[in-house]
C-alpha positions as CSV (number, residue, x, y, z in Angstrom):
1,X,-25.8,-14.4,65.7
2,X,-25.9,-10.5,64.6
3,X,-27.3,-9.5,61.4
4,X,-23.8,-8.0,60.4
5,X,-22.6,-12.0,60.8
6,X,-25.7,-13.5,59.0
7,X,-24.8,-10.6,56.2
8,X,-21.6,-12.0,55.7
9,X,-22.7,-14.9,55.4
10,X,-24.8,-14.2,52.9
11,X,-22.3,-12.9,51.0
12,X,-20.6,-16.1,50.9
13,X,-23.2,-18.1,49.7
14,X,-23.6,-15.0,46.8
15,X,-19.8,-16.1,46.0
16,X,-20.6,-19.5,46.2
17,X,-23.5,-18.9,43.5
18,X,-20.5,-16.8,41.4
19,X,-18.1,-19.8,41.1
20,X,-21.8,-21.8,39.9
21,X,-22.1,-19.6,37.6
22,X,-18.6,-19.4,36.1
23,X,-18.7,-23.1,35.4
24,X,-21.7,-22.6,33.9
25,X,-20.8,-20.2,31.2
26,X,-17.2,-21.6,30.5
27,X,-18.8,-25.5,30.6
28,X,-22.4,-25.5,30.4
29,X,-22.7,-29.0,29.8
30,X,-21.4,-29.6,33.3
31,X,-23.8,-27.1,35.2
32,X,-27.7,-27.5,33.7
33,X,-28.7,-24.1,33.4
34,X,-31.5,-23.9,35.8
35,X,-29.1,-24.7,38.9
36,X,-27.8,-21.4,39.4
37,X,-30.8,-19.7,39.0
38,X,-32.2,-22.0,42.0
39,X,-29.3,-21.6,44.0
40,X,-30.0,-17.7,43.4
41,X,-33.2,-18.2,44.5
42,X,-32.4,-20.1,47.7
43,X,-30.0,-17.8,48.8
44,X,-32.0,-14.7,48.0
45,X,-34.6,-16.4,50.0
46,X,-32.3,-16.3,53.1
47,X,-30.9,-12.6,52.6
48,X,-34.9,-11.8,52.6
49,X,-34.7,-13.7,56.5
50,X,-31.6,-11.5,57.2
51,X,-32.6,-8.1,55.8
52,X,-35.7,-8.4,58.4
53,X,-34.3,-9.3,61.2
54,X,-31.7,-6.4,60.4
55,X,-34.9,-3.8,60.0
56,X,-36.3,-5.3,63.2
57,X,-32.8,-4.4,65.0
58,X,-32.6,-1.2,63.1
59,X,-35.9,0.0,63.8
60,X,-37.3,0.6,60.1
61,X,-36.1,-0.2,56.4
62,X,-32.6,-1.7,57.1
63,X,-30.5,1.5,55.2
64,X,-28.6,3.2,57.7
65,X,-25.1,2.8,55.7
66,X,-23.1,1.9,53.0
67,X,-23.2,-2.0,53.8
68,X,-26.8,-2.2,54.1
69,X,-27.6,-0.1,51.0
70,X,-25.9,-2.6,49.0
71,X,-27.0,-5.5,50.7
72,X,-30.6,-4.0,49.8
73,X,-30.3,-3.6,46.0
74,X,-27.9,-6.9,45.7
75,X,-30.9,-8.9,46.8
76,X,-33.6,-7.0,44.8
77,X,-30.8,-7.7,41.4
78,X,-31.0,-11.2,42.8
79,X,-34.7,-11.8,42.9
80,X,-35.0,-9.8,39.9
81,X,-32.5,-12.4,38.2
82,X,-33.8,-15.3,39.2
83,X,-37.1,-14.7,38.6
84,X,-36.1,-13.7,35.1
85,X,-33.5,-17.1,34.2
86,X,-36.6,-19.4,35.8
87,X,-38.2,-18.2,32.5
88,X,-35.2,-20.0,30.3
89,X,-35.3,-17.5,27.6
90,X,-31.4,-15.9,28.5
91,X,-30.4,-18.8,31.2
92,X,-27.1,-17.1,31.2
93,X,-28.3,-13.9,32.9
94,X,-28.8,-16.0,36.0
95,X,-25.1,-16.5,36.2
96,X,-23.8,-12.7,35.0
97,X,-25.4,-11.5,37.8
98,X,-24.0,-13.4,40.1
99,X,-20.7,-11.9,40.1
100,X,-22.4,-8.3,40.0
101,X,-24.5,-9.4,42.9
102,X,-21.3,-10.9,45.0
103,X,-19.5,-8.4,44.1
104,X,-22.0,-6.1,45.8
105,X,-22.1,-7.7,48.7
106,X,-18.0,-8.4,48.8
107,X,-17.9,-4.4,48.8
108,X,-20.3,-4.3,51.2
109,X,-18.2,-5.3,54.0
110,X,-16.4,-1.7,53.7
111,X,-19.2,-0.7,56.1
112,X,-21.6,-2.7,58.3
113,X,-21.8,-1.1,61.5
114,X,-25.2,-2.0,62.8
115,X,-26.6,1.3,64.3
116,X,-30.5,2.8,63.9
117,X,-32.1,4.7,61.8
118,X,-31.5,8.4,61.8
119,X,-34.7,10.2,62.5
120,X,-34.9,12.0,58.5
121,X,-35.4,8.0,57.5
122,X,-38.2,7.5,59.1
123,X,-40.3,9.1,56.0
124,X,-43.1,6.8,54.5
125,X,-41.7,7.7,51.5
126,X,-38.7,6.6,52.0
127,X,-39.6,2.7,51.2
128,X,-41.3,3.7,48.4
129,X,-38.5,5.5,46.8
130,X,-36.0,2.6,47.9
131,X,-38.4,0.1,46.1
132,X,-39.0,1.6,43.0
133,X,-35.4,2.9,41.9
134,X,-33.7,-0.4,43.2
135,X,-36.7,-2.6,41.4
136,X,-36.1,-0.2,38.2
137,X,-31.9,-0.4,38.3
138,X,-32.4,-4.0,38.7
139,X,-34.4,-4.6,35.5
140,X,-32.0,-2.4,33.8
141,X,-29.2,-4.3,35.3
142,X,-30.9,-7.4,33.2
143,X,-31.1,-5.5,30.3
144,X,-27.4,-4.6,30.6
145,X,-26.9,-8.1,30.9
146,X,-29.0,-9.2,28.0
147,X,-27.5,-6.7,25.5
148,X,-23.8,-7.8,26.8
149,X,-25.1,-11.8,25.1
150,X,-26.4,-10.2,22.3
151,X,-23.1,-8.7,21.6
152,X,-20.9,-11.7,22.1
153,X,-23.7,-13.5,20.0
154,X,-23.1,-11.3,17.3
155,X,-19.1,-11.5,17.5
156,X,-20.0,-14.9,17.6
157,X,-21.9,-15.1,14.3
158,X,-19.5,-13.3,12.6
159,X,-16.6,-15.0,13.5
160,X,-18.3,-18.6,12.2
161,X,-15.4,-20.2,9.6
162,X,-12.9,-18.7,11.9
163,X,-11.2,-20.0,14.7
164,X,-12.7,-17.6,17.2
165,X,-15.6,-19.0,18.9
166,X,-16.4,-17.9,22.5
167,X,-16.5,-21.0,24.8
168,X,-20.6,-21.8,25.8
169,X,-21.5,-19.4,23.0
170,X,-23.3,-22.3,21.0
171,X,-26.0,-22.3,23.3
172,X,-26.9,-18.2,23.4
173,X,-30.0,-17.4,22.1
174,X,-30.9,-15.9,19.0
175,X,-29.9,-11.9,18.4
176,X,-34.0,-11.1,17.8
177,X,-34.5,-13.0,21.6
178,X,-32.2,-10.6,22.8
179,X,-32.8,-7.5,21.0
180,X,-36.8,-7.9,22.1
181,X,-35.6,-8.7,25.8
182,X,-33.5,-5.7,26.4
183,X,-36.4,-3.6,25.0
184,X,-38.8,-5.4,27.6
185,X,-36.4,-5.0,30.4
186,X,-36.1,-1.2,29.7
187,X,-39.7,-1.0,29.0
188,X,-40.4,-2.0,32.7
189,X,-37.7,-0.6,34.3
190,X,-37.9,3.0,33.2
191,X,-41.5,3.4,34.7
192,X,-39.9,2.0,38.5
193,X,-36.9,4.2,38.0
194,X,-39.3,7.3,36.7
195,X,-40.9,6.3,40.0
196,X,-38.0,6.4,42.1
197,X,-36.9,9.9,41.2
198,X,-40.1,11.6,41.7
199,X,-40.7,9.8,44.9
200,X,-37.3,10.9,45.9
201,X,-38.1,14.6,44.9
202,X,-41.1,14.1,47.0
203,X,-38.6,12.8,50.2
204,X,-36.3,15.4,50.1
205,X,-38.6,17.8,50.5
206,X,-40.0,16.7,53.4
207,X,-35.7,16.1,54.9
208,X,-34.2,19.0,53.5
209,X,-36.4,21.3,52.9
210,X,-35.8,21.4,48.5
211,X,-36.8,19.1,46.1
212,X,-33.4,18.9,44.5
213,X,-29.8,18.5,45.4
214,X,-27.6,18.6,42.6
215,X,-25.0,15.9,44.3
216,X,-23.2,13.3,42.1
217,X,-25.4,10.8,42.5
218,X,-29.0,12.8,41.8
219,X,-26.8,14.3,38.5
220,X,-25.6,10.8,37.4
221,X,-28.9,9.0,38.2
222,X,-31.1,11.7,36.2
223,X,-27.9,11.1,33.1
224,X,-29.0,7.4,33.5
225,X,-32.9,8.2,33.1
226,X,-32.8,10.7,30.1
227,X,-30.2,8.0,28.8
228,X,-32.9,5.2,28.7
229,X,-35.6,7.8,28.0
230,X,-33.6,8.3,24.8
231,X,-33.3,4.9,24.1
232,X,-37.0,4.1,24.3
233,X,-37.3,6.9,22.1
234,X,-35.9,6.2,19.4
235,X,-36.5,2.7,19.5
236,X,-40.0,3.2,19.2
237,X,-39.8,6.1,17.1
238,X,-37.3,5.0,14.2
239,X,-37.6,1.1,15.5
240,X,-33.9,1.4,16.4
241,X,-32.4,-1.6,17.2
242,X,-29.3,-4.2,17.0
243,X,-25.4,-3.3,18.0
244,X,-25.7,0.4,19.0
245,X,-28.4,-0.3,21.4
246,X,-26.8,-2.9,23.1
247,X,-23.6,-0.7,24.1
248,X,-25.7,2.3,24.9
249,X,-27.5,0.0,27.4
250,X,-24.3,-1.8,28.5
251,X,-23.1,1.9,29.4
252,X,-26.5,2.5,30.8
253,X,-25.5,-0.3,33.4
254,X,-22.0,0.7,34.3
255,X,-23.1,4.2,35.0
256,X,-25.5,3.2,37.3
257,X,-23.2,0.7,39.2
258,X,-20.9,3.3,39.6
259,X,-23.7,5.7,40.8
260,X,-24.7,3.5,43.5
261,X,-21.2,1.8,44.2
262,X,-18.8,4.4,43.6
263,X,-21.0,7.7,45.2
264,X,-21.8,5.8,48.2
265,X,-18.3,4.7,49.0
266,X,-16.9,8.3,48.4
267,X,-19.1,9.3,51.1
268,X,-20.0,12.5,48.4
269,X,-23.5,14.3,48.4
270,X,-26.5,14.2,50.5
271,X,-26.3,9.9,49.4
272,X,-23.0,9.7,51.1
273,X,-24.3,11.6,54.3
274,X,-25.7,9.4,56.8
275,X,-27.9,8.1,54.0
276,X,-30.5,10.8,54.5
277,X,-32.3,10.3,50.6
């Protein structure tokens, strides 16, 4: 079987875990909570199995296109997720990321031929950047997440005595659980993603010869940073918290989907070359 197969695969069982999760938020008492993020789990567990065989055909860290950039970072917001429902303090997120993560990998089928790495990947610091801005955009991909319950919590709240009730709603946590969680998840992703852009400054120096391209991507991702930066700021500055927080981070999240997703299928920038950063 070829790694592009066993991808696809993959990405079945992702949408597999999607349709889990959908039951799960519209009927909650038919799907216990901790069963999607297992199955999450078990199918990250196998994209792990795939992604090294593909860097053992590929000759290095399996990012040689479009496919397999997505594959990489659908699996690192997978882990990250079920790692993070396991925990039972936002069960819920386990199942909003599944349709982010098969969505991913859906997309990913755009591309996925299997050729080898071009010799400008073949940096040391090219894992390192991978890791730490995929491991930070996946944190803040739960803290997207996590602000998106606290703000159908609150429209919850206030609609009580109405007849507006989101369906699955009556078992969100409470709006201070939230509020503190999407802190923590920004407070632990902004150091990997700080990270990730200075060890990418660091790579493309050594592959083109200037530490900076100002392509869509690098502009949008450094937006996304000074974005979150901001955030932190003035959260721990003026202890700024509740609604507005939430739907800065929500934007936070959509930007950076579209920076990854949306530059990398327009083929625009040095990101949309060959994959050279």
């Amino acid at each position: 079987m070829s790694t592009l197969l066993a991808t696809r695969i993959v990405a079945v069982f992702y949408v597999l875990v999607s349709v889990l999760g959908l039951i799960q938020l519209f009927r909650p008492r038919r799907m216990p909570f901790p069963v999607v993020a297992a199955a999450m789990g078990g199918v990250a567990v196998l994209h792990l199995a795939v992604l090294v065989a593909r860097g053992m055909a590929a000759g290095g860290l399996p990012l040689t296109n479009v496919a397999d950039d997505l594959s990489l970072f659908a699996f690192v917001a997978a882990s990250v997720s079920a790692a993070v429902s396991c925990r039972g303090q936002v069960p819920q997120l386990a199942a909003l990321s599944s349709f982010i993560v098969a969505g991913l990998m859906t997309v990913s089928f755009v591309g996925g031929h299997e050729v080898h790495l071009p010799p400008g990947q073949r940096s040391g610091w090219l894992p390192v950047h991978i890791a730490t801005a995929f491991l930070g955009n996946a944190l803040f991909m739960m803290a997207g997440l996590t602000a998106l319950v606290y703000l159908v919590q609150e429209r919850r709240l206030k609609a009580r005595g109405t007849r507006f009730r989101p369906r699955g709603s009556d078992r969100l946590p409470p709006l201070e659980t939230l509020d503190h969680l999407t802190v923590r998840f920004i407070q632990f992703g902004f150091p990997m993603l700080t990270l990730g852009l200075l060890t990418g400054v660091i790579y493309a120096k050594q592959v083109l010869g200037t530490f900076w391209v100002w392509d869509p991507r690098n502009t949008l991702s450094l937006l996304i940073w000074l974005l979150y930066a901001l955030l932190l700021h003035f959260r721990l500055t003026i202890g700024w918290r509740g609604r507005k927080l939430a739907l800065l981070t929500v934007v936070g999240v959509v930007a950076s989907l579209i920076s990854m997703v949306g530059m990398n299928l327009a083929a625009v920038g040095v990101h949309g070359k060959d994959f050279l950063l």
